[in-house]
C-alpha positions in Angstrom: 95.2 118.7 10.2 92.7 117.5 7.7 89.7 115.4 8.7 90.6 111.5 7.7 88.9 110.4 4.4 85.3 109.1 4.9 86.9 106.8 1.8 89.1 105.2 4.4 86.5 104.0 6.8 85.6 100.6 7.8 82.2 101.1 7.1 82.5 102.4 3.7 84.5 99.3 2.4 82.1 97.1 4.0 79.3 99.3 1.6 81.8 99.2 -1.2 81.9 95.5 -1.0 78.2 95.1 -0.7 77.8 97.3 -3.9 79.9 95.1 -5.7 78.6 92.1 -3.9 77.1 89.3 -6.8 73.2 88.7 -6.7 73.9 85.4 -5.9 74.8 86.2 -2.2 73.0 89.5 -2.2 69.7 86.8 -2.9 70.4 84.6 0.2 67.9 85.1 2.6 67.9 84.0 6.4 65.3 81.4 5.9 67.5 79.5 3.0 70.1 79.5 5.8 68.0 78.4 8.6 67.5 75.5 6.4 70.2 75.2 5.6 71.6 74.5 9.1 68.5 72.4 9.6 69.7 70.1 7.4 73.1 70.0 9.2 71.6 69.5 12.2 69.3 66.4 11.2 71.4 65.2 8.4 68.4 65.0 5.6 66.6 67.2 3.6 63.6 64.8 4.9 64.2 65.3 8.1 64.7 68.9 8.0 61.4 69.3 6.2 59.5 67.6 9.2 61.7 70.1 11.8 60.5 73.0 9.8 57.1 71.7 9.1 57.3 71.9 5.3 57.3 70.0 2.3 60.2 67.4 1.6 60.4 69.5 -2.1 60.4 73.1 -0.9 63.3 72.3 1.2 64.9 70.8 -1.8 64.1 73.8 -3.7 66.4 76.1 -1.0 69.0 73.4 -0.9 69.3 73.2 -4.8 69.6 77.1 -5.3 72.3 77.5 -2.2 74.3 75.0 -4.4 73.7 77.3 -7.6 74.2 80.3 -5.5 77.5 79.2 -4.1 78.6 77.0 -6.8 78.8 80.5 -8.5 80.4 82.0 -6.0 82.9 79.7 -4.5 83.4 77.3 -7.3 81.5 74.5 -5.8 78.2 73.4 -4.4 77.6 73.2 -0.6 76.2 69.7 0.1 75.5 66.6 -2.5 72.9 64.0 -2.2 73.6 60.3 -1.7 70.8 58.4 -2.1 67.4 58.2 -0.3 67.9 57.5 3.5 71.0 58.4 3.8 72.5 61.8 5.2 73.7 64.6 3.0 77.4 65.0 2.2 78.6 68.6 2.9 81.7 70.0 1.0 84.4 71.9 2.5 82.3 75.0 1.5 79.1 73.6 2.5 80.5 73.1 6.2 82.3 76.7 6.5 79.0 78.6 4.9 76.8 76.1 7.6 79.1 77.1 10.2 78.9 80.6 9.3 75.0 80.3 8.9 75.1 79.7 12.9 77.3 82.5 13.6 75.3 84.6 11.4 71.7 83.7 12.5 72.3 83.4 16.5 74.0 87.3 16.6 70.8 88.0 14.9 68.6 86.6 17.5 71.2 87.9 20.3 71.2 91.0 18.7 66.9 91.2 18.5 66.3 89.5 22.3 68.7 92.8 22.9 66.7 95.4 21.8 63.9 93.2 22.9 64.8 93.3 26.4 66.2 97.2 26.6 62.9 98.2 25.3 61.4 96.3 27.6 59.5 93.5 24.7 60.9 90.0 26.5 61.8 89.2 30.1 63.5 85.7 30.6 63.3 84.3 34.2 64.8 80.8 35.1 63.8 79.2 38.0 64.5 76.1 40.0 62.2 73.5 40.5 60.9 74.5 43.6 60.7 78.2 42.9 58.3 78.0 40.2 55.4 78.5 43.0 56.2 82.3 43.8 57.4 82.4 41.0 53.8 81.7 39.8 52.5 84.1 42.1 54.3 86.4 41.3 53.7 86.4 37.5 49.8 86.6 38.7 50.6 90.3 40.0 52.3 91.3 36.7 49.9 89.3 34.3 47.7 92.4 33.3 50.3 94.7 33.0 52.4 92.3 30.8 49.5 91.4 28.3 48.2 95.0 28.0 51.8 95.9 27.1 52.6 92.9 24.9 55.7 91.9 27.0 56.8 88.3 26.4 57.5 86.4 30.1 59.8 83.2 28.8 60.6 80.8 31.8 63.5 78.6 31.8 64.4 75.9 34.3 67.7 76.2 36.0 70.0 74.1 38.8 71.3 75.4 41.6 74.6 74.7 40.7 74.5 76.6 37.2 71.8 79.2 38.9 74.5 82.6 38.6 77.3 81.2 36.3 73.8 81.9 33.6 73.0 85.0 34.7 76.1 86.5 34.2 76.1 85.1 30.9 73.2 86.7 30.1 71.2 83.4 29.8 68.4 84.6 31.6 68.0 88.4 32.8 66.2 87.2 36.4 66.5 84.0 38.5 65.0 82.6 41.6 66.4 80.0 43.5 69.5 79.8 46.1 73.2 79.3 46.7 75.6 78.0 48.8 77.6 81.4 50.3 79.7 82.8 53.4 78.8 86.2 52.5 77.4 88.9 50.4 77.5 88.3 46.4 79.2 91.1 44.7 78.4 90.6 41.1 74.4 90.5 41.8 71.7 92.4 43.6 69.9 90.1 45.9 66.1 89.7 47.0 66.4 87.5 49.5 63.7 85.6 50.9 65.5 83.8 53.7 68.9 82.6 55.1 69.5 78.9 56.3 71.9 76.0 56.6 71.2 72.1 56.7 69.3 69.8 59.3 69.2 66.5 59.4 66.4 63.6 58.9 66.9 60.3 60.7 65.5 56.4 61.5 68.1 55.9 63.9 67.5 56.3 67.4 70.8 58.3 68.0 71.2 61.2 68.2 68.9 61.5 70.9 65.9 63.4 71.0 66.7 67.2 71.3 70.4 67.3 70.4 72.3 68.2 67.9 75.0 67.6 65.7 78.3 69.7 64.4 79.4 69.6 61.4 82.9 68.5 62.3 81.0 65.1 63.8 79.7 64.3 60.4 81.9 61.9 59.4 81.4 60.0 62.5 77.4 59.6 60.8 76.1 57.3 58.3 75.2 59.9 55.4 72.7 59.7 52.7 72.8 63.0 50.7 71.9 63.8 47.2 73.9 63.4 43.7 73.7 66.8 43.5 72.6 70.4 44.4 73.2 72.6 47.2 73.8 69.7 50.1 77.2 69.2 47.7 78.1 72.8 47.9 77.9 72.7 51.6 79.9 69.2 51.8 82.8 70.4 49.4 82.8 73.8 51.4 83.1 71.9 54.9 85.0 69.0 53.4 86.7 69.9 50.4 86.6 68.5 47.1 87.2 64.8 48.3 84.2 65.2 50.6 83.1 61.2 49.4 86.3 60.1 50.4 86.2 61.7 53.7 82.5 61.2 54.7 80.7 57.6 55.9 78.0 57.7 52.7 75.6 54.7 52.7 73.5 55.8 49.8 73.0 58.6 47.5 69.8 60.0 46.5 68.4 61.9 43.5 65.6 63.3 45.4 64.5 64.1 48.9 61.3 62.2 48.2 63.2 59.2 47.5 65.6 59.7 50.3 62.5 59.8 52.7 61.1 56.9 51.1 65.0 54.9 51.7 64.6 55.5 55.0 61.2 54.6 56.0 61.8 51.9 54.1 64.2 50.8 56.8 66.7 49.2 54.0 69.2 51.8 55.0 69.8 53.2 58.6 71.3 56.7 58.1 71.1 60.4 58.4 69.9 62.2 55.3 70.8 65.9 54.6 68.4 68.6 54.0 67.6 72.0 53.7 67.2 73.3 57.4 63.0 74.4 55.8 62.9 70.5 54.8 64.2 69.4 57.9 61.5 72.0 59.7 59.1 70.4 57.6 59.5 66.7 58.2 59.9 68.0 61.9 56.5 69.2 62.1 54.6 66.3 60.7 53.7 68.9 57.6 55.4 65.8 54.7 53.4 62.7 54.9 57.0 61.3 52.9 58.4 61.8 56.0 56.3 60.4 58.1 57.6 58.3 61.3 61.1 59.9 60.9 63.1 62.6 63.1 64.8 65.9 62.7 67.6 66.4 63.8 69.4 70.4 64.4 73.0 70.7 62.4 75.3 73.4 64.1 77.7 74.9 61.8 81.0 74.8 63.7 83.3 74.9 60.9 85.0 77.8 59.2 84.3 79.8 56.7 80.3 79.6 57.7 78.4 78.5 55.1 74.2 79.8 54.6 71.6 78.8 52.2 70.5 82.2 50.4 67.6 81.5 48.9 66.1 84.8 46.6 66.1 86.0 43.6 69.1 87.1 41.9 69.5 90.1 39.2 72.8 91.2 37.5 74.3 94.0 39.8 73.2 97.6 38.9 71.3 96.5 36.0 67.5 97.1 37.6 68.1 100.7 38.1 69.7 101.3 34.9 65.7 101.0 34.0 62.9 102.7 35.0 60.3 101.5 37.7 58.3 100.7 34.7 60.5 98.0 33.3 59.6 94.4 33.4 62.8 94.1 35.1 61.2 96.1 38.0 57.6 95.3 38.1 58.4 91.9 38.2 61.3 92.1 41.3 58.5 94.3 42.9 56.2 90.9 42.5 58.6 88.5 43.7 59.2 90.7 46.4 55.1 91.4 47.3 55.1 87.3 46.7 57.2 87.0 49.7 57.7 83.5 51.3 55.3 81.3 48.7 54.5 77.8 50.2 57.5 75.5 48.7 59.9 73.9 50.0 63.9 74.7 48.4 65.8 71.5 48.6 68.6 72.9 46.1 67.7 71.0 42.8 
């Protein structure tokens, strides 16, 4: 059987197309279509000069030879101008090269960040709020070896509630922070810091000193719990979905700072949810916020057992795919030399 004809391949007619390809697209370069999306996104060649910190006319200049370029090649220009102030007017052509232009311009960057990251150039990390301390730390231990080798640390901010759904999607290649879980996670490896489950902070005089409360009595309690975060989680997984429905909740906070501050205030009488750390906390006399309220234990007695795992969180198999020398590794060793930092998770 004879070989297949290298005239046949997909790769040859894309170089056969390129060969024959007019000067006018061959001439576009990725900065004409980064402003050119610029202007898409911020509707005015003014305004896209003041994004890219240029002048109002070389932005003009780019715009006016994409419309030669393309009038050329498509048989009409890509945007018109209406007047000062007001925004551009793209064309049918002008909105499929823009859109194009994105698709273009971001596999690009994907593509770079990539190589970046096998090689070892970029690390991303997001982190919750109250991560960021050993996280800190840890990016102490690292610092030298990351500036003598030039390795870019980006940090990103991340919630709870979003905290693996964007590290599977390759958002960010490390996180630190916790979830809501009955057991082990099988699509990440796990450096886990500590294991938990809720307490809660009171200004009522019941319970009494030195009991507890189960879950299943919660809806017998006036609740304050938060908008959001991991104190959700655990109502929808005791609960269910319709946990508001189900549950006595006199206020909702967006804090535990404010919720301490509700209660002191004495305007509401309530138990407030917290992480069982916060609740040790505020137990302790270690929160002035706190101050002059009571902690109350919270025994899980409803199945499937839920735990705070608080850690940080990698994509499973992907650190020893690298050696120990990879910021992937030398910055998982720091997190894990960091330890128990001093902050507090409360699952924002």
């Amino acid at each position: 059987m004879s070989a297949p004809s290298p005239f046949r391949s997909p790769s040859f007619n894309v170089l056969s197309r390129l060969l024959r390809s007019s000067p006018a697209l061959l001439d576009t370069t990725f900065d004409q279509l980064r402003t050119l999306i610029t202007v898409a996104e911020t509707g005015t060649a003014l305004a896209a000069a003041r994004t890219l910190g240029r002048d109002q006319s070389s932005v003009q200049k780019q715009l006016d030879t994409l419309n030669r370029n393309f009038s050329e090649l498509c048989g009409e220009p890509l945007l018109h101008r209406q007047g000062r102030g007001r925004h551009v007017l793209f064309t049918e052509t002008g909105r499929a090269v823009a859109q194009q232009a994105r698709r273009t311009l971001t596999e690009w960057l994907d593509t770079i960040h990539e190589c970046r990251r096998e090689l070892g150039g970029t690390l991303t990390v997001g982190a919750t709020r109250y991560t960021l301390g050993s996280l800190a730390h840890a990016g102490d231990l690292v610092a030298e070896q990351f500036r003598a080798r030039d390795i870019e640390l980006n940090v990103v901010h991340v919630r709870t509630k979003d905290l693996i759904d964007r590290l599977l999607a390759k958002d960010v290649d490390l996180v630190c922070g916790s979830v809501v879980t009955t057991s082990a996670l099988d699509s990440v490896d796990v450096l886990e810091w500590r294991r938990g489950g809720l307490a809660i902070v009171t200004n009522m005089d019941t319970p009494k000193p030195g009991e507890s409360v189960a879950t299943s009595q919660l809806p017998t309690l006036p609740l304050v719990v938060p908008s959001g975060g991991v104190i959700n989680d655990f109502m929808r997984g005791w609960f269910g979905s319709d946990y508001r429905n189900r549950l006595d909740i006199v206020a909702e906070i967006d804090s535990a700072q404010y919720g301490f501050e509700l209660l002191r205030s004495g305007l509401v009488r309530g138990c407030m949810l917290v992480t069982q750390r916060l609740g040790e906390a505020a137990g302790e006399n270690r929160l002035h916020a706190a101050s002059g309220l009571r902690t109350i234990g919270l025994v899980d007695d409803i199945e499937p057992k839920l735990e705070l795992l608080v850690g940080v969180f990698a994509r499973r198999g992907e650190r020893s795919s690298y050696p120990d020398s990879h910021p992937l590794n030398l910055l998982w060793n720091a997190l894990q030399q960091a330890g128990e930092a001093s902050w507090l998770e409360v699952g924002r």
